[in-house]
FIDOTOR-356007 format. One record per residue: residue in three letters; x, y, z of N, C-alpha, C, O in turn. Coordinates in steps of 0.02 Angstrom, whole numbers, plus 50000, padded with zeros to 5 digits. Example, Ala and Ser with C-alpha at 12.3 -4.5 7.8 and 13.67 -1.06 7.14 Angstrom:
Ala506604971650390506154977550390506604983550390507124983450423;Ser506424988850354506844994750357506455000250394506705005750402;
// end
This chain:
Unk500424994150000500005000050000500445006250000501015005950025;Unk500235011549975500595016549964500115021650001499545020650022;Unk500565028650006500185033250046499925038349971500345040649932;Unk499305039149964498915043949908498665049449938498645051149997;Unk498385053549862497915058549904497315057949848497405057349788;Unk496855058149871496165056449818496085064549769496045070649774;Unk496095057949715495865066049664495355068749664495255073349624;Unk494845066849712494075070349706493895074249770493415078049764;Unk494245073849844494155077749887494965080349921495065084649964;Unk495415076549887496275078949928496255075049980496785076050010;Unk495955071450006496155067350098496635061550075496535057250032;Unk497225062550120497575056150105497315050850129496895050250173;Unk497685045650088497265037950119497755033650094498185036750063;Unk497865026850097498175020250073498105017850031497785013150055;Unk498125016649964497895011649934498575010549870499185011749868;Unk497965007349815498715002449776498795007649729498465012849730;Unk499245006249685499485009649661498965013249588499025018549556;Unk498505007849582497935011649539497445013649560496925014349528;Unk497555014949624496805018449672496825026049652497375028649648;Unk496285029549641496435038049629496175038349672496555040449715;Unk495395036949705494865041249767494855036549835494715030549836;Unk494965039349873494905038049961494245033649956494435027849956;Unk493845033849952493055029149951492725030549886492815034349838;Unk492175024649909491505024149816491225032049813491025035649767;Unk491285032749871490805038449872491075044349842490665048149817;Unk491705046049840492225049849802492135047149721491835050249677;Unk492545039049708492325039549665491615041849623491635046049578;Unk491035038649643490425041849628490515046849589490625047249529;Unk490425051449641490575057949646490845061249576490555065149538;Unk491595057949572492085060949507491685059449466491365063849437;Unk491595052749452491305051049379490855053049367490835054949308;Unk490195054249410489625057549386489045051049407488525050049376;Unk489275047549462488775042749468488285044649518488305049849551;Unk487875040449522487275041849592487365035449650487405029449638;Unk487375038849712487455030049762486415031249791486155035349829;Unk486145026349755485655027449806485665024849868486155021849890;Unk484865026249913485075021549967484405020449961483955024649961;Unk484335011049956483655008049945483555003850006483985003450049;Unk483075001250010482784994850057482664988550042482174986850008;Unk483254982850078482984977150055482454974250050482094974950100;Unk482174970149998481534970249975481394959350047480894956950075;Unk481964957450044481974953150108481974955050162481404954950184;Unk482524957550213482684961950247482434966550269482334965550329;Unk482254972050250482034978450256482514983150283482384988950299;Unk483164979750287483584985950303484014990750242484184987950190;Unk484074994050247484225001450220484844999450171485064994350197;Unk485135000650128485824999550092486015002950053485685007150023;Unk486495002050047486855009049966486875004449900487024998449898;Unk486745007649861486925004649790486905010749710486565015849701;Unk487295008049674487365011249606487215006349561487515006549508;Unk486675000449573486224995849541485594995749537485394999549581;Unk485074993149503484484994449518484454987349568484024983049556;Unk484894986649617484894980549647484054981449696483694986149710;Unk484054975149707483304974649765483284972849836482874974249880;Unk483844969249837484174965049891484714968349930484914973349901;Unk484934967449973485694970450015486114966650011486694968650005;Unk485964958650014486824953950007486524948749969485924948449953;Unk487064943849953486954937849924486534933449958486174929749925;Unk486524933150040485914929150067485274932050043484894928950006;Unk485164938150066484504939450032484194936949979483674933649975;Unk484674939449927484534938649864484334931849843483984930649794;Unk484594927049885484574918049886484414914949932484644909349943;Unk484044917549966483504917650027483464910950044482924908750025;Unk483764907050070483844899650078483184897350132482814892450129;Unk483204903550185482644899750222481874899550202481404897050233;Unk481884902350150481184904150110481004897150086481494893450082;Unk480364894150067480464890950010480054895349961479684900149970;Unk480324890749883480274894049845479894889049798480124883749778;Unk479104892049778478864888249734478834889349666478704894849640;Unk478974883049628479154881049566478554878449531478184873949552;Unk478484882249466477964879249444478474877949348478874881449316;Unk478144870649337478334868249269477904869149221477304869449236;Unk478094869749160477564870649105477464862549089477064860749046;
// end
């Protein structure tokens, strides 16, 4: 790790040698992105994302304790 300074707010920080921004949120920021903050649609707790994601983690999303009904043609 090397010592940087982020090209989108100046705060130094650590990272590798192709890191430019201190956090996503910097990046964001530079590029012109949006972080929303949605609600898992399992869960119901709160999360960040720059997806039209629905879920907060991979359990959610694969909800093991659910079952899940299958219907065949």
């Amino acid at each position: 790790m090397k010592l940087k300074i982020c090209e989108y707010c100046g705060k130094n920080f650590e990272g590798e040698p192709n890191m430019a921004y201190c956090s996503r949120v910097c990046m964001c920021n530079a590029c012109g992105f949006e972080i929303e903050t949605k609600k898992c649609k399992n869960c119901g707790i709160e999360f960040e994302t720059l997806t039209d994601a629905i879920y907060c983690s991979f359990e959610c999303t694969y909800n093991l304790d659910e079952e899940i009904e299958v219907t065949l043609p």
